[in-house]
C-alpha positions as CSV (number, residue, x, y, z in Angstrom):
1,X,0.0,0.0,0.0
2,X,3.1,2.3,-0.1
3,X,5.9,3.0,2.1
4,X,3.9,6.3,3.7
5,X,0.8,6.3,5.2
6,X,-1.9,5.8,7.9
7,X,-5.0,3.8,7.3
8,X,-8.5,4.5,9.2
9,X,-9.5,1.2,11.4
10,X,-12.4,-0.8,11.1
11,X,-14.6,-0.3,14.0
12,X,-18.0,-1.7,15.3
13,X,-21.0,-1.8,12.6
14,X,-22.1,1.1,14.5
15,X,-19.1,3.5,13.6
16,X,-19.3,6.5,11.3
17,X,-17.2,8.1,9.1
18,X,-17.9,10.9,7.0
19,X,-16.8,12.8,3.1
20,X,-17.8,16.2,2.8
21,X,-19.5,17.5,-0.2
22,X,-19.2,20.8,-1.7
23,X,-19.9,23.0,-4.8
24,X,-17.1,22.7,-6.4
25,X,-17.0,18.9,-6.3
26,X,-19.3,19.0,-10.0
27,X,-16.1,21.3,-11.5
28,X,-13.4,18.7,-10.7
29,X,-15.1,16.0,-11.6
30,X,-15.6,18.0,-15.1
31,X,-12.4,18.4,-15.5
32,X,-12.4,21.9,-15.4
33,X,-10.0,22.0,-12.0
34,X,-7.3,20.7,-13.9
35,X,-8.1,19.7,-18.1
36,X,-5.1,17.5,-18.0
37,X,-7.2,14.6,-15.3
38,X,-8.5,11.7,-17.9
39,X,-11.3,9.3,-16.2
40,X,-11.0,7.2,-14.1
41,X,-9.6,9.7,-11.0
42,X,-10.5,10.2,-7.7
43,X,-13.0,12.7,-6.3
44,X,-13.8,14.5,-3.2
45,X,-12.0,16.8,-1.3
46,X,-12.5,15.8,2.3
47,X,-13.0,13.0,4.6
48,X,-12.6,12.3,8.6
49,X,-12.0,8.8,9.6
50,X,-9.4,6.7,11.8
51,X,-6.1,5.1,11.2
52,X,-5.7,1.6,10.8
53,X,-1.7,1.6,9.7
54,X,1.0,3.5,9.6
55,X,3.3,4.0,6.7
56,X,7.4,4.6,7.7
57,X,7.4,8.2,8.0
58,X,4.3,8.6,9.6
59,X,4.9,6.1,12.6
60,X,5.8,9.1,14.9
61,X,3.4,11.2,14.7
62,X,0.2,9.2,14.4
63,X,-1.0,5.8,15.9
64,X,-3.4,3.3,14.8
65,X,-7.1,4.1,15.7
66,X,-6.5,8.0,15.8
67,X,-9.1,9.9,14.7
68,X,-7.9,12.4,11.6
69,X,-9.6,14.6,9.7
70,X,-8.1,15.5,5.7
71,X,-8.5,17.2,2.9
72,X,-7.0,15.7,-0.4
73,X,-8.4,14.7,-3.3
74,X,-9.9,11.3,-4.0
75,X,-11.8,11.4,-0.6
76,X,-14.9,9.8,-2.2
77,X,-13.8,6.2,-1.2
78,X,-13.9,3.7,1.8
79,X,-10.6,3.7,2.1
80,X,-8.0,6.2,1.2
81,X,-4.1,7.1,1.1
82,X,-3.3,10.5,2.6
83,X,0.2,12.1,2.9
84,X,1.0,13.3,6.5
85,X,1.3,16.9,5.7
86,X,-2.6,16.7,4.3
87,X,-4.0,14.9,7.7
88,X,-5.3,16.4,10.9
89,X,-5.7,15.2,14.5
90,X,-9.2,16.0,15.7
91,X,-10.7,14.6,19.0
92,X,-13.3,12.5,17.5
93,X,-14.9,11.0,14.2
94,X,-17.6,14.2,14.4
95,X,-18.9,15.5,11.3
96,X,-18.9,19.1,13.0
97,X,-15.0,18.7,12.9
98,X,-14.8,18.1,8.7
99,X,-16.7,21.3,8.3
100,X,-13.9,23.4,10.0
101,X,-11.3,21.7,6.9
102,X,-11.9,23.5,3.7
103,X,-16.0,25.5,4.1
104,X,-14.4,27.3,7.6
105,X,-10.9,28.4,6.5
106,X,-12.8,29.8,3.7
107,X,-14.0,31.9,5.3
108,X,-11.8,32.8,8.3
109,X,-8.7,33.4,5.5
110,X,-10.7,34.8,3.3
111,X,-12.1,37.7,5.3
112,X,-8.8,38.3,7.3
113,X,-6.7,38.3,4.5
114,X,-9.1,40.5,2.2
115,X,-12.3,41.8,4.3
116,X,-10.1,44.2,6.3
117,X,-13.5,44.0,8.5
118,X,-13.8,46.7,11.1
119,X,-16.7,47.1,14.2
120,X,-20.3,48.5,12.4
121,X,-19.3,48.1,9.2
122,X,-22.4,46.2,6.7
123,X,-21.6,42.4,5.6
124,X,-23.4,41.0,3.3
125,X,-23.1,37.1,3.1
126,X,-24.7,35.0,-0.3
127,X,-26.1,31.8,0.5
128,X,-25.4,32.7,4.1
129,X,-27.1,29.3,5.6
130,X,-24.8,27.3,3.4
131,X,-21.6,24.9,4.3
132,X,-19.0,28.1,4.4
133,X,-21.9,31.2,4.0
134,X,-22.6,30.3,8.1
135,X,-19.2,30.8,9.1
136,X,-18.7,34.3,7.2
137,X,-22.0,35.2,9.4
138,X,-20.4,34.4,12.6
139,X,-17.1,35.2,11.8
140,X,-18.5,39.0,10.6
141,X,-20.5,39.1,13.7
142,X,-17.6,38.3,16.2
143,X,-15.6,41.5,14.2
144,X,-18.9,43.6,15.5
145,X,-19.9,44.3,12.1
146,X,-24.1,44.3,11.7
147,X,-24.2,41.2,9.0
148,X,-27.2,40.8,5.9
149,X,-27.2,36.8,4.8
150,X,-29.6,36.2,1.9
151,X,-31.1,32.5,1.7
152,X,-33.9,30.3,0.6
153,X,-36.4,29.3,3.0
154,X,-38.5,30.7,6.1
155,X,-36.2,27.6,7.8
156,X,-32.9,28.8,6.9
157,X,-34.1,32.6,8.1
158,X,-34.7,30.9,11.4
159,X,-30.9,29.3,11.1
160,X,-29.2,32.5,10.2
161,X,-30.8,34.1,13.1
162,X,-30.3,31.5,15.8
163,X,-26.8,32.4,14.9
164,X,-26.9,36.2,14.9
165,X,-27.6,37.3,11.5
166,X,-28.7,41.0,11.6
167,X,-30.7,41.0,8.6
168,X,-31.7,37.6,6.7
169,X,-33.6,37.8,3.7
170,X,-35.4,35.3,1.6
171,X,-34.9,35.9,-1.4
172,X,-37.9,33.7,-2.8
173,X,-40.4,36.2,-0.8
174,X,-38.2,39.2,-0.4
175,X,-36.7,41.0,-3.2
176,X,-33.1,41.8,-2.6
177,X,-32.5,44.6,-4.1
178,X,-35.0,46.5,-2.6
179,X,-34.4,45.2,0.8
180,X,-30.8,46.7,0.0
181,X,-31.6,50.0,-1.2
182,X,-34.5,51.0,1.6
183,X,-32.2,49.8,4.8
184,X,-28.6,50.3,3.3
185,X,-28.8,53.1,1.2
186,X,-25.1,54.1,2.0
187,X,-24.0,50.9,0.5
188,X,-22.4,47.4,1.7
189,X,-19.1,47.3,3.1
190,X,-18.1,43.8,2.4
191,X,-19.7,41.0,0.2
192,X,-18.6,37.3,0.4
193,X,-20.0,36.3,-2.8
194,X,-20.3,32.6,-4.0
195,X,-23.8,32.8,-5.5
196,X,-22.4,34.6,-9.1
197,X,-25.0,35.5,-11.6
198,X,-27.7,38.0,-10.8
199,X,-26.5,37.7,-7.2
200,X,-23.1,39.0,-8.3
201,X,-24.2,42.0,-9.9
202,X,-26.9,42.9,-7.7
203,X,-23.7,42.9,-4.8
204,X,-21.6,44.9,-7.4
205,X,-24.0,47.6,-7.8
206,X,-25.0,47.8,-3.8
207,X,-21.0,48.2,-2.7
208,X,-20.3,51.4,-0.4
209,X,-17.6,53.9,-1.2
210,X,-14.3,51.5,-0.7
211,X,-16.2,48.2,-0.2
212,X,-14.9,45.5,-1.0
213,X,-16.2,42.2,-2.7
214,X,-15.5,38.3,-1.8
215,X,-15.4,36.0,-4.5
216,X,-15.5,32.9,-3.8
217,X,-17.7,31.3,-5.9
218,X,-20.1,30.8,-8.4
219,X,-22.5,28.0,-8.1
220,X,-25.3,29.1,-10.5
221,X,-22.4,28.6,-13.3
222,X,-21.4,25.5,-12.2
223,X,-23.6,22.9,-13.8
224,X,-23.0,24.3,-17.2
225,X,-22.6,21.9,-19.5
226,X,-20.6,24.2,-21.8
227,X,-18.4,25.1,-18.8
228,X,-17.7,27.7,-16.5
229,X,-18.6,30.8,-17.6
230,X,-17.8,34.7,-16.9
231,X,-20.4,37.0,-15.4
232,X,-20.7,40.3,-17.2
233,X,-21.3,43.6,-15.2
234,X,-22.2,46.6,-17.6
235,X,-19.5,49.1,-16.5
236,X,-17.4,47.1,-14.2
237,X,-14.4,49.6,-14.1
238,X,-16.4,52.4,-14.0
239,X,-18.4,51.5,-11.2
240,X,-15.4,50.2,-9.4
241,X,-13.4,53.3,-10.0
242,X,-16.3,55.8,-8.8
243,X,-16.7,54.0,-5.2
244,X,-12.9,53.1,-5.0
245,X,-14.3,49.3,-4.4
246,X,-12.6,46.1,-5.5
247,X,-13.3,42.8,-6.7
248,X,-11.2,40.2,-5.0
249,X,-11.2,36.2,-6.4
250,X,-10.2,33.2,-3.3
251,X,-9.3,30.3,-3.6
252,X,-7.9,28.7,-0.4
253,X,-5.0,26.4,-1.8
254,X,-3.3,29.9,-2.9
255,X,-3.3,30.8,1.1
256,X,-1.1,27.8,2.4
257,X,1.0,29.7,4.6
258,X,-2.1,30.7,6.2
259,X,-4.3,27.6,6.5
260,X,-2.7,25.3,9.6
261,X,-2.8,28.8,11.8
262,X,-6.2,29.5,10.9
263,X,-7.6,25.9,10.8
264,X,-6.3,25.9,14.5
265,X,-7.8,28.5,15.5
266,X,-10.8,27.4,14.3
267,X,-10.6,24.3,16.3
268,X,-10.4,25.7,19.5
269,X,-13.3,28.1,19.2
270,X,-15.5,24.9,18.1
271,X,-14.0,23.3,21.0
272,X,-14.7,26.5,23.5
273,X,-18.6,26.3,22.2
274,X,-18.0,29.9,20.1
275,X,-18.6,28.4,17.0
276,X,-21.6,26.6,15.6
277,X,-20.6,23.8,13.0
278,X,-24.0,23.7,11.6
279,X,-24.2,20.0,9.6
280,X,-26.7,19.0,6.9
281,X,-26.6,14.7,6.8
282,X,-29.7,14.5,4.3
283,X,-32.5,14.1,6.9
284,X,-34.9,16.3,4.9
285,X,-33.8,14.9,1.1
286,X,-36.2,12.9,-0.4
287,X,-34.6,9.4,-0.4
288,X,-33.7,10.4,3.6
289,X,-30.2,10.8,5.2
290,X,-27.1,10.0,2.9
291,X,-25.3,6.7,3.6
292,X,-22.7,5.4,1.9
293,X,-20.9,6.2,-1.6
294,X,-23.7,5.5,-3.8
295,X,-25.5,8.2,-1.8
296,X,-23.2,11.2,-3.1
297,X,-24.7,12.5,-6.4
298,X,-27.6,12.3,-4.6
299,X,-26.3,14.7,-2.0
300,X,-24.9,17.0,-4.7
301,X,-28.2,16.7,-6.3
302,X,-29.2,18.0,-2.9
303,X,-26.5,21.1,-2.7
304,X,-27.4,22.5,-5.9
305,X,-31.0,22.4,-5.6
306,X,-30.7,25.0,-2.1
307,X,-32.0,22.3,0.3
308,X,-28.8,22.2,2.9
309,X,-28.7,24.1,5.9
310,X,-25.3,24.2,7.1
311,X,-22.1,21.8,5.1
312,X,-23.7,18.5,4.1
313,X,-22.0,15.3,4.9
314,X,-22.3,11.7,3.8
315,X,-21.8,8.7,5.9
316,X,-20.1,5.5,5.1
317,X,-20.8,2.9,6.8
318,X,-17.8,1.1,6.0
319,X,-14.9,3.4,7.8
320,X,-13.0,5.6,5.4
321,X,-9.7,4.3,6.0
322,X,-6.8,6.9,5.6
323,X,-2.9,6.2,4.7
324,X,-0.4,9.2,5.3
């Protein structure tokens, strides 16, 4: 199985282990990540399981039956080979601990590194009830800033204010834009911005005098068939130029040196009860919770029709089993 690596253990029937699904899952397996992949490759991003061996070099840092969190690619499987560097002690095989890998440092890096956010100032968060939109709520929140998170459903409007959200709006009997002009006619501050589309321009036009927007995504382009493609804003510099605001892409494997210092941070205020790790396991889809691999298009099925509240997970049943 290779001279490095741990592998997650077998436990009782009643053990769980968990892959996380996100948006940009459909894009990689496209091909559009990186053109050069032919079929068949691994997919999936994430995964949390326990060792069950040990490769030479990771012998001193890891023992069998630890519980590890990673994110790597091919995480889509039962059992799974994961370089050291790529793994991550966590306390327990909790769901709550693989949202904090790649949809929580999202945000956290993202709007340290770029959202220069300062007490009062207006946040605006897309999809804000989503895997990484309900940490760009909190974390906005805990800089004192008064935070707007669009969403979906009267139930996610209850979600985003059980964890502080100023202002949600539902969008399917709201109308944004309004709701922006009438309460924030001065403008928004910040956007984090992984809606694209109408969304995007809508949060274009609505910036304040220096605001700055988020990008870090675009899910309404994503199931394309013709691939991604670019949203046009009539008058994009100008616009820009008149309010002194920017337009800033992220993508978190560009942030390295930043990730390990921010993903343990993030750890310890889960661990301190200061940050809710809101998890979606399919309990309201229509064929019921998601179990096992066979399960997974259903739960992207599920992502990209607006259903999840919080980062959706999938269980397998047979451990995933990790090798560093």
């Amino acid at each position: 199985m290779g001279r490095r690596g741990v592998w997650g253990k077998r436990q009782k029937a009643q053990s769980e282990r968990f892959v996380g699904i996100n948006a940009s899952d459909i894009n990689y397996a496209a091909g559009q990540y990186d053109p050069s992949l032919r079929p068949p490759f691994g997919i999936g991003f994430e995964g949390i399981g326990e060792v069950v061996g040990l490769g030479l070099s990771a012998s001193a840092n890891y023992a069998v039956g630890q519980s590890v969190a990673y994110m790597a690619p091919g995480a889509f499987a039962e059992y799974v080979i994961v370089p050291t560097k790529k793994a991550v002690w966590v306390p327990s095989v909790k769901p709550e601990f693989l949202t904090l890998l790649l949809s929580a440092t999202t945000a956290y890096i993202s709007l340290k590194e770029l959202g220069a956010l300062s007490e009062g100032q207006k946040v605006l968060v897309t999809a804000a009830a989503g895997g990484t939109g309900q940490f760009a709520v909190q974390l906005a929140k805990k800089a004192k800033c008064h935070v707007i998170g669009t969403c979906s459903s009267d139930e996610k409007v209850s979600f985003l204010k059980s964890i502080d959200c100023d202002r949600p709006i539902n969008y399917k009997t709201e109308n944004v834009a309004k709701v922006l002009r009438k309460e924030y006619p001065e403008g928004l501050d910040v956007v984090y911005e992984s809606v694209g589309g109408d969304m995007f321009k809508l949060a274009v036009n609505c910036l304040a005098i220096k605001g700055r927007l988020l990008l870090i995504g675009f899910i309404s382009s994503y199931q394309n068939p013709g691939g991604l493609k670019a949203v046009e804003v009539d008058n994009l510099a100008l616009k820009l130029l008149q309010k002194s605001a920017s337009v800033r892409g992220f993508f978190l494997l560009h942030y390295p040196s930043q990730y390990q210092a921010g993903l343990k941070h993030l750890m310890e205020m889960y661990e301190r009860g200061e940050l809710v790790c809101e998890v979606d396991r399919g309990d309201q889809a229509p064929e019921g919770r998601f179990v096992g691999l066979e399960s997974i298009y259903q739960a992207v099925d599920y992502l990209y029709l607006g259903k999840n509240i919080g980062k959706i997970v999938v269980e397998l049943p047979q451990p995933v089993k990790a090798k560093l």
